[in-house]
C-alpha positions as CSV (number, residue, x, y, z in Angstrom):
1,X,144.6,167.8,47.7
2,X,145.7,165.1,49.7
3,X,148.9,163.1,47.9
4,X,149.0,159.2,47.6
5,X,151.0,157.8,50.0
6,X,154.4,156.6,48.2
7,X,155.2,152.9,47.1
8,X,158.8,153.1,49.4
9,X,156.8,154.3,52.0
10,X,154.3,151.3,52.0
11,X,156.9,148.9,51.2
12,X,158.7,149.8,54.6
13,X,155.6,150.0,56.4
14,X,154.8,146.5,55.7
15,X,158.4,145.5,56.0
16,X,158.2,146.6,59.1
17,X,154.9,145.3,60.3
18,X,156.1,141.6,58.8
19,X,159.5,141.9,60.9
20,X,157.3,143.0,64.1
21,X,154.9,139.8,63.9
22,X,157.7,138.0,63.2
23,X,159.1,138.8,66.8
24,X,155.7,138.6,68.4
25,X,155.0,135.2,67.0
26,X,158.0,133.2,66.6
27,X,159.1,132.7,70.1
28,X,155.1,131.5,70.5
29,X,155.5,128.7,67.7
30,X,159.1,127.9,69.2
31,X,157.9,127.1,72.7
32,X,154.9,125.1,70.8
33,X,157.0,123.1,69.0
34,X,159.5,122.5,71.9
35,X,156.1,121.2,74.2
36,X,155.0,118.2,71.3
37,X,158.6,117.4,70.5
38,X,159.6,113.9,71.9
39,X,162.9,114.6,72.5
40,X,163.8,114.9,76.2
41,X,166.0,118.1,76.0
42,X,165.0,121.9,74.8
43,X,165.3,122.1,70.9
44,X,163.9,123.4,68.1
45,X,162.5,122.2,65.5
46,X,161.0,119.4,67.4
47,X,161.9,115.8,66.6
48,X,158.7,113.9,66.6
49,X,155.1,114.6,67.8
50,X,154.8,113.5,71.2
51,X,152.2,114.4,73.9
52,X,154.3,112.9,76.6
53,X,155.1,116.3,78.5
54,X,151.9,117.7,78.7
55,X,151.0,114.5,80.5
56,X,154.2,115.0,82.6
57,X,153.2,118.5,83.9
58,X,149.7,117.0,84.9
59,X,151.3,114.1,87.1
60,X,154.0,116.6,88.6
61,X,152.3,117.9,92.4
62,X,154.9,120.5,91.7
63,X,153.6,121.5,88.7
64,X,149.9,121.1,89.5
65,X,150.3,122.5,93.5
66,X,152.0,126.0,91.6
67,X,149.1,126.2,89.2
68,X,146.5,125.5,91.8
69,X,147.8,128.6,93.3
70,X,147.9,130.6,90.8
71,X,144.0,129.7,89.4
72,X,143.4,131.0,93.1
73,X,145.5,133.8,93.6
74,X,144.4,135.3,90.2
75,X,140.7,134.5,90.9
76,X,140.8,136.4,94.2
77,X,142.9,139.7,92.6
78,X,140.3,139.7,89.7
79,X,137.5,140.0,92.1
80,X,139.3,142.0,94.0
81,X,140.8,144.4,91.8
82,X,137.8,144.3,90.0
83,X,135.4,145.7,92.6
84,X,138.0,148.0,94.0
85,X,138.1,149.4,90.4
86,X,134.9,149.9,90.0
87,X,134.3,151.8,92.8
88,X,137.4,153.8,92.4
89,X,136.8,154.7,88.9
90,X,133.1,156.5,89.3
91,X,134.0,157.9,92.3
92,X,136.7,159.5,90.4
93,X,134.7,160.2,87.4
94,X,132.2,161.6,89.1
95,X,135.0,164.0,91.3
96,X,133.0,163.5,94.4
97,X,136.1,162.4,96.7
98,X,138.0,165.2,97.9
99,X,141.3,165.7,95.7
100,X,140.5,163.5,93.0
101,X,143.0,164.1,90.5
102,X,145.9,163.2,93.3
103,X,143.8,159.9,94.2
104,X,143.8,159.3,90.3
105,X,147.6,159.8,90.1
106,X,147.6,157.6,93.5
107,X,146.1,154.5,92.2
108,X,147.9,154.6,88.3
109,X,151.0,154.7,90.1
110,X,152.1,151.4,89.8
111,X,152.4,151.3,86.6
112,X,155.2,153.6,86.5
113,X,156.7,152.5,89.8
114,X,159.0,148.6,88.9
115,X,158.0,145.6,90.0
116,X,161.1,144.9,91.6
117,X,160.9,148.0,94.1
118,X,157.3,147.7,94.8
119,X,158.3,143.4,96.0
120,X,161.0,145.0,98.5
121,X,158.8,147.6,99.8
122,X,156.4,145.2,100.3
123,X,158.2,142.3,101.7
124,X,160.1,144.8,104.3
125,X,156.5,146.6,105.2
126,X,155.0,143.1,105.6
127,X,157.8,141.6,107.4
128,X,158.1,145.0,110.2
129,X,154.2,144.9,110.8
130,X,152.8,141.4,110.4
131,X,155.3,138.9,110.0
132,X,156.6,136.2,107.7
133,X,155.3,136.6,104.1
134,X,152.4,134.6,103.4
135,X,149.2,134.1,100.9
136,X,147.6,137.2,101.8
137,X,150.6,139.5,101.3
138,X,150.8,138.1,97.7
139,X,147.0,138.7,97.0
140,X,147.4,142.1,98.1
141,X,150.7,142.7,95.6
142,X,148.9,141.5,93.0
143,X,145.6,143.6,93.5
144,X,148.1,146.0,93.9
145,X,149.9,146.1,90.3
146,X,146.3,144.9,88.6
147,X,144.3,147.6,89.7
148,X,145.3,150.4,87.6
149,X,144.3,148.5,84.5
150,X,140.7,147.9,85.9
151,X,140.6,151.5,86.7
152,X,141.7,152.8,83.5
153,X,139.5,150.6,81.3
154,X,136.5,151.4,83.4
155,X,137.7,155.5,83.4
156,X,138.1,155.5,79.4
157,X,134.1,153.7,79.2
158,X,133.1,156.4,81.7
159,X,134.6,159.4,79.5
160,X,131.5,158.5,76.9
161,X,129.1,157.3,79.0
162,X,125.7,159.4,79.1
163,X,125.6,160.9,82.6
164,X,121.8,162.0,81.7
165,X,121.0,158.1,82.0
166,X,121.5,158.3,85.2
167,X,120.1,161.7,86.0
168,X,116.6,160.4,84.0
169,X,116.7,157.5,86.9
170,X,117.1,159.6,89.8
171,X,114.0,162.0,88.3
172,X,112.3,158.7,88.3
173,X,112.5,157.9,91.6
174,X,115.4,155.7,91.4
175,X,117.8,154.8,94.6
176,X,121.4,155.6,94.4
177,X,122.3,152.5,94.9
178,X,119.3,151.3,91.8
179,X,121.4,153.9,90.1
180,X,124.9,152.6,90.2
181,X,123.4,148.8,89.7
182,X,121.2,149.4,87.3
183,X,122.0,152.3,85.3
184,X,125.9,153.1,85.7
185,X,127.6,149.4,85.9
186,X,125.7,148.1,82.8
187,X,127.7,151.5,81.2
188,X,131.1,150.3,82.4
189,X,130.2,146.2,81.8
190,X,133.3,146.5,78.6
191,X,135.6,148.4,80.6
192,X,135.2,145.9,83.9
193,X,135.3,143.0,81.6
194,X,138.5,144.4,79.8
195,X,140.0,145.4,83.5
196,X,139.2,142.2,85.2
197,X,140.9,140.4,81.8
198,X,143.8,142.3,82.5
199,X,144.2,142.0,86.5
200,X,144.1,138.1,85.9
201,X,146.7,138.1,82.8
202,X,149.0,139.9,85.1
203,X,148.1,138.2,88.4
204,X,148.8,134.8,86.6
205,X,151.9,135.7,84.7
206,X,153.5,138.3,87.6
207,X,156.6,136.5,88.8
208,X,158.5,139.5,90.6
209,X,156.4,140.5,93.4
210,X,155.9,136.2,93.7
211,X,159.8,136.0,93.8
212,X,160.3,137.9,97.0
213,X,157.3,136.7,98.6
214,X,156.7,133.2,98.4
215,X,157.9,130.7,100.7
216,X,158.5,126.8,100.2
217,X,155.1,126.0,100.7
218,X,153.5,129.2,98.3
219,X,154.9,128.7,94.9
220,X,153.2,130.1,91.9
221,X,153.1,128.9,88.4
222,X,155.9,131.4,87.2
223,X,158.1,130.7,90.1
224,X,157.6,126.7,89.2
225,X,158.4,127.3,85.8
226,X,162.0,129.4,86.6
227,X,162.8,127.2,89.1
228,X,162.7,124.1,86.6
229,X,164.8,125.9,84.2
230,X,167.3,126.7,86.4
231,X,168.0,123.4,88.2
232,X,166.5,121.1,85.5
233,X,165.2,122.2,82.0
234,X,163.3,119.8,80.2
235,X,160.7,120.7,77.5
236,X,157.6,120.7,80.5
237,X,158.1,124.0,80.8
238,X,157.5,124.7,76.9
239,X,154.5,122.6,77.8
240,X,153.3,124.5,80.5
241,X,154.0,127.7,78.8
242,X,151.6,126.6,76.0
243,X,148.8,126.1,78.6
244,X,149.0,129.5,79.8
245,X,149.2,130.7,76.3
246,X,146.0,128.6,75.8
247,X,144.4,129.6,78.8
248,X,144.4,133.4,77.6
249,X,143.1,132.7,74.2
250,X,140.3,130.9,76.4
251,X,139.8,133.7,78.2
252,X,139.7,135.9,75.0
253,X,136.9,133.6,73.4
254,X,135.3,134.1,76.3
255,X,134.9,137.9,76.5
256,X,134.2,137.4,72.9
257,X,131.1,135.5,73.8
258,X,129.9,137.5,76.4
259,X,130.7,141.4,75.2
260,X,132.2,140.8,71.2
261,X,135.5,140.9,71.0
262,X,135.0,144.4,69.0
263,X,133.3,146.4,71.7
264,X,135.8,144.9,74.0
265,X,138.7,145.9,72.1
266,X,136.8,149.1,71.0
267,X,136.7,150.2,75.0
């Protein structure tokens, strides 16, 4: 017979779950309060309610040129990854490419290989074969580091998927490619939608690969955002912070819309 679980033993459990939200969340509300407070300097708690820096990050081309970029470089690595992912995923779920288990190591390895390795790598491959960094060298970081998310989301959906589905389409005459659009994507639609959430999170928030391989003229939102603190702080960047905080609970209603936020999280 199974015993009840002891009243210490909860106690600590939700101690511990409290202190952990507590971590999570309070740097969150800081940087919101710092972004309405009409104080000119970095301080918390805020002195006033003031709007005045999210209006300043809006008139700044420095601001707005870094964000432009970003909106674009994580669209492109979303696609991108996105459709690479896809492909990669029930090719390997299917284990129809030669070696697939190395190929399935090959393309989860950067999320064990750091950030700050992968930018050199890259920057000296880039530099020796094609010249000075530029936008597409960036893209191609990005979809680099994103991909193994899409991949993994869209392997875990394919793990429970019915492979008769598709096997009752092909006895009915249908085309492979009727298969895969038809029969197979509709199966991996949470895992896509998780994996291309994912690739444009990190795309949007990556800032080492960005460090070594922008130039003066290829600046993205991250990049803006350390380069204001370290010459000039002022609370815009608490502001612009709390747009990309908004922008992912945008993105989260969204999915919720589209897929429920359950079936998304389920996958």
């Amino acid at each position: 017979m199974v015993k009840g679980v002891p009243n210490l033993l909860r106690a600590v459990t939700w101690l511990f779950v409290a202190v952990t939200l507590i971590f999570v969340l309070a740097p969150l509300i800081v940087v919101a309060g710092v972004s309405v407070s009409e104080s000119q300097f970095i301080a918390f708690p805020p002195t006033g309610f003031s709007l005045r820096w999210f209006k300043a990050v809006f008139e700044s081309s420095a601001y707005v040129g870094a964000l432009g970029t970003s909106l674009k470089l994580a669209t492109l690595v979303t696609i991108t990854a996105t459709i690479i992912g896809a492909g990669a995923a029930i090719s390997i779920n299917r284990r129809r490419l030669p070696g697939s288990g190395f190929l399935s190591g090959l393309f989860l390895s950067p999320l064990i290989l750091p950030s700050i390795i992968f930018a050199i790598g890259l920057l000296i491959l880039w530099s020796a074969t094609v010249g000075p960094v530029s936008f597409p060298a960036l893209w191609i970081g990005h979809t680099v580091i994103a991909l193994p998310y899409v991949i993994r989301t869209t392997l875990a959906v394919l793990v429970d998927s019915d492979p008769f589905l598709e096997e009752a389409a092909r006895t009915m005459g249908a085309r492979r490619w009727q298969r895969i659009l038809y029969v197979v994507l509709p199966q991996c639609a949470p895992g896509l939608a998780a994996g291309a959430f994912f690739a444009f999170n990190i795309s949007f928030d990556e800032a080492v690969v960005a460090l070594f391989l922008r130039t003066p003229d290829l600046v993205t939102l991250p990049i803006q955002i350390y380069n204001q603190l370290e010459f000039s702080p002022d609370p815009t960047v608490a502001a612009v912070s709390t747009l990309m905080m908004g922008l992912t609970v945008l993105l989260i209603a969204v999915i919720d819309r589209l897929l429920g936020i359950q079936r998304f999280v389920g996958n």
